[in-house]
N, C-alpha and C positions, 0 to 999 in steps of 0.2 A: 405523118402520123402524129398523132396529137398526144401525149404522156402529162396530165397533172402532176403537181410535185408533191402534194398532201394527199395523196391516195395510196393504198397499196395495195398490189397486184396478183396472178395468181398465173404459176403455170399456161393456166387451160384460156386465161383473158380475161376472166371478171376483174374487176374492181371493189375495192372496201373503202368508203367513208366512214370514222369512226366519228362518233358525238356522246358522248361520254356512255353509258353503257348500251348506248345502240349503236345500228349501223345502216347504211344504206350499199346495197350489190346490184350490181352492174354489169355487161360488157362494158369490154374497151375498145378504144377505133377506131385498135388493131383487128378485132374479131369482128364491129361489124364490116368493114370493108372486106375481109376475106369473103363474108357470109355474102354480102352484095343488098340489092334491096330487099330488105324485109317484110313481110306481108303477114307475118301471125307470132302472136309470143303467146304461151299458156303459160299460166303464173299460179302457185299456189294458192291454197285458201287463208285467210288470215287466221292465227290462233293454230297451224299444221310447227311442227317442228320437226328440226332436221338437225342432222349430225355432219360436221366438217365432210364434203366430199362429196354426200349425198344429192344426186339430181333432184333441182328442188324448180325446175323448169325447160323450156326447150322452145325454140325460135327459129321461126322458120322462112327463109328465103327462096328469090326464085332460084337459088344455087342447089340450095340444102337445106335440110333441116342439122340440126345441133342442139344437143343436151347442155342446160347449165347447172353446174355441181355448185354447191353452197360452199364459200371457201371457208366457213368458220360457222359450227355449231350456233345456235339459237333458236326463238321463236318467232314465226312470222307475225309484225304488228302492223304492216299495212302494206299493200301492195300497189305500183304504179296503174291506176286502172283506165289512165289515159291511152296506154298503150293497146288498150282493149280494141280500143274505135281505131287509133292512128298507130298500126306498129312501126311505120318508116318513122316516128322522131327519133329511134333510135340512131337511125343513120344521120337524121340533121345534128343530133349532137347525144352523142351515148354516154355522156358527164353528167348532161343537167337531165337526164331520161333515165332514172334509173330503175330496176324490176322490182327490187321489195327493200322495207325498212323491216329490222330485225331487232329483238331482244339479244344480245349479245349471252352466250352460256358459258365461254370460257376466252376469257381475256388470255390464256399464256397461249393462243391457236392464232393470234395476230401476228406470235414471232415468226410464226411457218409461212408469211408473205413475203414480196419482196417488195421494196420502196419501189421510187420513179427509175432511182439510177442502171437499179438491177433489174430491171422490166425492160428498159430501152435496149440493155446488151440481151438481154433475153429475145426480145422480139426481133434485133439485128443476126442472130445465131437461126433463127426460123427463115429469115427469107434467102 
C-alpha cells in the first residue's frame, strides 16, 4: 500500500493536497484496492459547494459502489474530467488522479486530518 508523506488523510480514505489556499481530494490506494477496478466516478459540478463531511461524489466498481465525503469545506474550482472517459487511472495511480481541486473555506478543518504516519496505523488497525 502506497501512503505519500505530504498529504493528509481522512478516516473514510480521501486524501488532501494542500497549495496554498486550494486543494486537490482524492482516494487513497488503500480505498481503491478495497473498491477493486473501477468503472465510473460522478464528480461534482464546478462552482457546487460543500461543507466538511458532505458527499460531494461516489465511485463505482465491479465490487461496489462508495460515496466520497469532502474532508474539508470549500468550493469546487475544477474537477478531474479525465476520469470521465478512463475511471480505472484511479487504480493505476490514485495520487496523480485526483477527483476535484477546491477553494479551501476553512483552513483550521485541515487540523481534523491525519498526516502519513497516523493514516498508516489507521489503515493497519482496518485490516
Amino acid at each position: 500500500m502506497k501512503i505519500l508523506k505530504d498529504l493528509l488523510y481522512t478516516k473514510d480514505h480521501e486524501w488532501v493536497k494542500v497549495q496554498g489556499n486550494e486543494a486537490y481530494i482524492g482516494i487513497t490506494d488503500y480505498a481503491q484496492h478495497a473498491l477493486g477496478d473501477i468503472v465510473f466516478v460522478d464528480l461534482p459540478e464546478i462552482g457546487q459547494e460543500f461543507e466538511a463531511g458532505d458527499n460531494f461524489s461516489a465511485v463505482e466498481s465491479v465490487k461496489a459502489a462508495s460515496d466520497i465525503y469532502i474532508p474539508i469545506s470549500g468550493k469546487i474550482l475544477n474537477i478531474n474530467e479525465a476520469l470521465s472517459d478512463d475511471p480505472a487511472l484511479i487504480n493505476q495511480d490514485p495520487y496523480e488522479n485526483w477527483l476535484v481541486l477546491i477553494e479551501i473555506k476553512d483552513e483550521s478543518q485541515l487540523n481534523d486530518l491525519m498526516n502519513s504516519e497516523e493514516y498508516e496505523i489507521h489503515c493497519k488497525k482496518e485490516d
